[in-house]
C-alpha positions, 0 to 999 in steps of 0.5 A, a space after each residue: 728392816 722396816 718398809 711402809 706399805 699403805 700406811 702399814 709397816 712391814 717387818 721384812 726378814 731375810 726369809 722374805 727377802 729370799 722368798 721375793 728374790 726367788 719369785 723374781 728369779 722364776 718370773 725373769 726364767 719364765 720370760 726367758 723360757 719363752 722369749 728364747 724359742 721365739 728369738 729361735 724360730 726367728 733365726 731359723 726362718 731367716 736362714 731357711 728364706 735367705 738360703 731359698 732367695 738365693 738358691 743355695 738349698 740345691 743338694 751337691 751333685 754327686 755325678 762323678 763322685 766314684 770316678 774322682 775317687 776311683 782316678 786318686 786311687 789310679 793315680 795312687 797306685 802310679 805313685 806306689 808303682 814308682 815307690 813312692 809311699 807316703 805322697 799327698 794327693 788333693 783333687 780340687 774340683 771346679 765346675 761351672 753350670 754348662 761348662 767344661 769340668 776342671 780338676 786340679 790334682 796336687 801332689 805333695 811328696 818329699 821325693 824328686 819325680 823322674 821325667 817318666 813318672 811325671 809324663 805317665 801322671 801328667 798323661 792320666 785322666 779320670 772317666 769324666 766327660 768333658 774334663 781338662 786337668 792340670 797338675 801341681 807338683 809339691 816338693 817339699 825338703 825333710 
């Protein structure tokens, strides 16, 4: 293959189409190298502003955290007492800055629950102040 270049003719062979390829490769790499961090430092940026702007970068609280799983566990134990082995229990959490804490306790179970094991749960509480629960019970057949 032949190019004019300037008025001289160049012979060009594969070698040196490899060669140039090669350059043009490690030139686009190189840009990459550098445009990749920059794009990088940008997204981290905005996340960290954004999360600052609207507040979201306060640590969870973690007050009540041993007395939630100590009241599952207590609730557990009810659940084993009255033979029942395999039942879920979820505990959801709402709180509100300044207001009342609320938990939803789940129970998922393939068994019916009798009128007095129902009341004795229903009657439970965890050691949380100012705490109201309400309860959901999941039956589901085989």
């Amino acid at each position: 293959m032949f190019r004019i270049t300037g008025g001289i003719i160049m012979m060009t062979t594969k070698r040196n189409l490899s060669i140039q390829l090669r350059k043009q490769t490690f030139e686009k790499a190189g840009e990459l190298a550098i445009l990749f961090p920059a794009i990088l430092i940008v997204i981290v940026l905005f996340t960290v502003l954004t999360l600052k702007a609207t507040g979201k970068d306060r640590p969870i609280s973690l007050d009540n955290t041993a007395a939630e799983t100590e009241y599952v566990d207590e609730l557990r134990e009810v659940l084993i007492d009255h033979h029942i082995k395999n039942a879920g229990i979820t505990l959801t959490k709402t709180s509100m800055t300044g207001e009342d804490t609320e938990y939803t306790v789940m129970i998922h179970t393939r068994r019916q629950l009798s009128q007095d094991l129902l009341q004795e749960l229903s009657s439970m509480r965890p050691d949380v102040a100012n705490a109201t629960v309400s309860f959901v019970f999941d039956h589901f057949a085989k």
